[in-house]
C-alpha positions as CSV (number, residue, x, y, z in Angstrom):
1,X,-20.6,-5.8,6.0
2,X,-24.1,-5.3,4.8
3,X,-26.5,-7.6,3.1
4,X,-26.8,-5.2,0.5
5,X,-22.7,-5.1,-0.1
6,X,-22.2,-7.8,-0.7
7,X,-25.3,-8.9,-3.2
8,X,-23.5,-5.5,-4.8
9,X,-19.8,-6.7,-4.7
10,X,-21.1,-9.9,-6.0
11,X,-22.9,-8.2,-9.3
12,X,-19.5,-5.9,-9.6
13,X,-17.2,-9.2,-9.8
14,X,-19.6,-10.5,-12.5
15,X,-20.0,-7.5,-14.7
16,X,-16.0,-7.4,-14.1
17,X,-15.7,-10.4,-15.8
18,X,-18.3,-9.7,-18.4
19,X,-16.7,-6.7,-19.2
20,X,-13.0,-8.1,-19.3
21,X,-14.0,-11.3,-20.9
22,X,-12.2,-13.3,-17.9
23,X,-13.8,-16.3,-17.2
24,X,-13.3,-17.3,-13.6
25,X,-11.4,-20.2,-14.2
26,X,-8.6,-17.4,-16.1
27,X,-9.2,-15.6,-13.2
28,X,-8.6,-18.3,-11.3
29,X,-5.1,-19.2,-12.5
30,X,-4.3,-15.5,-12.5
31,X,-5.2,-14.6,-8.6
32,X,-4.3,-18.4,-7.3
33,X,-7.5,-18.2,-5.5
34,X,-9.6,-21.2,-5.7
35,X,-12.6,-21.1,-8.7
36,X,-14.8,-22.8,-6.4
37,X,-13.7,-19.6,-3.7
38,X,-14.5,-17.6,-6.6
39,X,-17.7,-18.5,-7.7
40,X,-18.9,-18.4,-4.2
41,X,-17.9,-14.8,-4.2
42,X,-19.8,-13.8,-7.1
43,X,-22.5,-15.7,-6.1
44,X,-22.8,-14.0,-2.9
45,X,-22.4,-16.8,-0.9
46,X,-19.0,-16.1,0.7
47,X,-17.7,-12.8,1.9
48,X,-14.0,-11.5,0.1
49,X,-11.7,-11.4,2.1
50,X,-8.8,-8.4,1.8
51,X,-6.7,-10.6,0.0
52,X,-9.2,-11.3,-2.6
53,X,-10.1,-7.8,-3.1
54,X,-6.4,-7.2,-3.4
55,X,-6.2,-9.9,-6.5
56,X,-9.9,-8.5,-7.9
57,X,-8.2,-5.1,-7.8
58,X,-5.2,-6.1,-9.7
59,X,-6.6,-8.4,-12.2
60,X,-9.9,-7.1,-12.8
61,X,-8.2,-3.5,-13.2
62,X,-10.5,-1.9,-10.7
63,X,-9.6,0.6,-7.3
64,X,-9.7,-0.6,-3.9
65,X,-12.0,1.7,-3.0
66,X,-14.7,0.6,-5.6
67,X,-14.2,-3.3,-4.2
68,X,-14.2,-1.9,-0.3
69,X,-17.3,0.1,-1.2
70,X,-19.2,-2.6,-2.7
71,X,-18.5,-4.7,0.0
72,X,-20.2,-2.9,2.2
73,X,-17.4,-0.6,3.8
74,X,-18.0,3.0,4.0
75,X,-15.6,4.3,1.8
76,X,-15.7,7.7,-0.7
77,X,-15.4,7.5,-4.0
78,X,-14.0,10.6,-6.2
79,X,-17.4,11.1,-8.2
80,X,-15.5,12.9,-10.5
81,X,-13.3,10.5,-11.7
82,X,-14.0,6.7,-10.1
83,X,-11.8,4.5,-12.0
84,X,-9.3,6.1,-11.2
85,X,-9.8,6.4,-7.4
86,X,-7.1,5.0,-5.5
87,X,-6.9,4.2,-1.7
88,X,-3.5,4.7,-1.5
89,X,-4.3,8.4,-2.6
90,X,-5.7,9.3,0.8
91,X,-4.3,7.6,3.8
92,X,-7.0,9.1,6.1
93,X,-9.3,7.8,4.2
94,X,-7.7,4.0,4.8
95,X,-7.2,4.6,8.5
96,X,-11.5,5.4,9.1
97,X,-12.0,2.5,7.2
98,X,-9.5,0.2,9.1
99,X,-11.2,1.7,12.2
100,X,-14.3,1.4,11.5
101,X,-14.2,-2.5,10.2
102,X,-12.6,-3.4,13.3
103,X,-9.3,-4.0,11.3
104,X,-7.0,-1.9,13.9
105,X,-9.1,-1.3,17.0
106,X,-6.7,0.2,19.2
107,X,-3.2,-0.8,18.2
108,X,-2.3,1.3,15.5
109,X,-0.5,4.5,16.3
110,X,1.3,7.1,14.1
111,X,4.0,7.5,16.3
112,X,4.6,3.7,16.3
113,X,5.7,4.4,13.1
114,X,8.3,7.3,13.7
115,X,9.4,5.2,16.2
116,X,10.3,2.9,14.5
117,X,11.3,5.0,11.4
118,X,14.2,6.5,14.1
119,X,15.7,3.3,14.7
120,X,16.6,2.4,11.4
121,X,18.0,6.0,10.7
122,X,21.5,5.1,11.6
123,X,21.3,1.2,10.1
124,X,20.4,3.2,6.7
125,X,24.2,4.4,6.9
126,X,26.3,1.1,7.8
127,X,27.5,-1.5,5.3
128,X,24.8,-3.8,6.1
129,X,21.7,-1.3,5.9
130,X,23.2,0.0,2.7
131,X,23.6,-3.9,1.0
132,X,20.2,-4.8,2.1
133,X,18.5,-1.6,0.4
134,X,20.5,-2.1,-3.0
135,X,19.7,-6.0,-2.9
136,X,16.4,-6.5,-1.2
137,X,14.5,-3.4,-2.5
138,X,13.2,-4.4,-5.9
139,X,12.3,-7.9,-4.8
140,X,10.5,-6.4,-2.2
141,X,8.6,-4.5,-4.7
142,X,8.1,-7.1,-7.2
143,X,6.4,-9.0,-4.0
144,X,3.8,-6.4,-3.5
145,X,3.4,-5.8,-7.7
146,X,4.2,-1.9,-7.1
147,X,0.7,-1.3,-5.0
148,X,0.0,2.5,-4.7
149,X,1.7,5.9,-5.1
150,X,3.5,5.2,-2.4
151,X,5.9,2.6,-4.1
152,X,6.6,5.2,-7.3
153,X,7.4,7.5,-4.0
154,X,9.6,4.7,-2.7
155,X,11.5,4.2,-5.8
156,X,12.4,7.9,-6.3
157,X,14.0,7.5,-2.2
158,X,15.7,4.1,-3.7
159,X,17.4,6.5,-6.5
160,X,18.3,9.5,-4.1
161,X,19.4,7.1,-1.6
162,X,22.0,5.1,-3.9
163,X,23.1,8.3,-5.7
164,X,26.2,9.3,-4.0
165,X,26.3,13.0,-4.3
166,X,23.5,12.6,-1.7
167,X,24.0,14.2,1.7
168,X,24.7,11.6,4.8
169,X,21.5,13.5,6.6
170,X,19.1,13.0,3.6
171,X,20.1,9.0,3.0
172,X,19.8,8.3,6.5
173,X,15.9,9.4,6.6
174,X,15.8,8.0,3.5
175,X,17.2,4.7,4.1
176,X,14.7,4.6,7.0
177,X,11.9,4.3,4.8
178,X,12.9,1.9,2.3
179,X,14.1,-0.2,5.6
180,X,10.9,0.0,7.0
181,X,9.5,-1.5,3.6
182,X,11.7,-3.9,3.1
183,X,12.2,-5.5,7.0
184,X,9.2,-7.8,7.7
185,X,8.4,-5.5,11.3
186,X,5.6,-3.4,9.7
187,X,2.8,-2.8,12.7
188,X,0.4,-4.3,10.6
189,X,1.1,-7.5,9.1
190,X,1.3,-7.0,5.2
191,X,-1.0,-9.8,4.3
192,X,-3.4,-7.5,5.4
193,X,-3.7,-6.4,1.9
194,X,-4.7,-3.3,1.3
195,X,-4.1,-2.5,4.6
196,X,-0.9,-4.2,5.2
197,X,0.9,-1.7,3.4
198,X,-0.9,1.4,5.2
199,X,2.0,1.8,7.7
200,X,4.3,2.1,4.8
201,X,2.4,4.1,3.1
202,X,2.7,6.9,6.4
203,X,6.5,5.9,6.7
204,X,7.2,7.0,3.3
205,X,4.8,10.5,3.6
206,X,6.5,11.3,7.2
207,X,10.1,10.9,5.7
208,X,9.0,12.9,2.2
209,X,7.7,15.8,4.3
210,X,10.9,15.5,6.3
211,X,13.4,15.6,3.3
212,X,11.3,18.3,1.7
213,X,12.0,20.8,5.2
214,X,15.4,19.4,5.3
215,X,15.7,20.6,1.5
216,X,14.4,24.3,1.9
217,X,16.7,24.4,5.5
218,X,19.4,23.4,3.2
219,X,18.1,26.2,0.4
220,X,18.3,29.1,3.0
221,X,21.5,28.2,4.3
222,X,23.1,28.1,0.4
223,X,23.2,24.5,0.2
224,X,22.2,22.2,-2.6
225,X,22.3,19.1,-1.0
């Protein structure tokens, strides 16, 4: 992080506030971070850490990619439309910046992630995969205050998943996903925030391309399901 970032992310955080007419004690009971923490933040005289930009980004109604930017990261910003930029839009995107900050190094693979999507495949389609989806998913969701895109994708799964004219094939890549939300073994730790939630975010893409060719296989053969 440059010197220049953060002297910018601390000017962004104050204008924030200006603008919203959030003092930083309010801001302080509404993120549970520390005012103290806070004011050294906007003072430039303590770096944010993800999970402050995470509550500045929720509370201060402002994209990740405008805090990560500010703070120094190299991170584009859709010039046409900046407010409503969103990380979660681009997963590329998230994965240069996570390599590039020194946030992954070398551990994170894709295929980790299919990997471990395969594994919950079957569990999706036993008695206990099925209870823990229909009784774990929204407080898993409430716990990450429906982050990105990917959760609205997640919660149209939850629906096709628990509807029961759905075919055994399409709940079982299904369930995977919302299993691989709602079991705490994501590859990177979700208090990683944004990029806790990146994994996730790929899970739910691989299994959405995968229903969509399992759909049109199901087209050509004369099959609605």
């Amino acid at each position: 992080m440059s010197k220049d970032g953060t002297e910018n992310f601390g000017t962004l955080i104050k204008s924030l506030l200006k603008k919203r007419s959030i003092t930083m004690r309010k801001l302080s009971d509404l993120t549970g971070i520390d005012t103290a923490t806070i004011s050294r933040i906007a003072n430039n005289r303590q770096q944010p850490r993800p999970y402050h930009l995470q509550q500045f980004a929720h509370h201060l109604g402002v994209p990740m990619a405008v805090l990560l930017q500010a703070s120094g990261f190299d991170v584009e910003i859709n010039e046409n439309n900046p407010v409503d930029s969103d990380m979660y839009e681009s997963i590329d995107t998230i994965h240069g910046v996570l390599i590039s900050s020194n946030f992954l190094g070398d551990t994170f693979k894709i295929d980790q992630v299919h990997q471990e999507l395969a594994k919950y495949e079957q569990y999706a389609l036993t008695e206990e995969g099925e209870q823990r989806i229909r009784e774990e998913f929204e407080t898993k969701v409430e716990q990450v205050r429906g982050a990105g895109p990917f959760i609205n994708e997640l919660k149209k799964m939850h629906q096709i998943y628990l509807n029961e004219q759905t075919s055994q094939e399409i709940r079982s890549i299904i369930g995977s996903a919302i299993l691989y939300f709602i079991l705490s073994t994501d590859i990177i730790p979700d208090y990683v925030f944004p990029f806790g939630y990146l994994d996730d975010a790929i899970a739910v893409q691989i299994v959405a391309e995968r229903v969509s060719k399992l759909k049109e296989k199901y087209m050509e053969n004369g099959d609605n399901n």
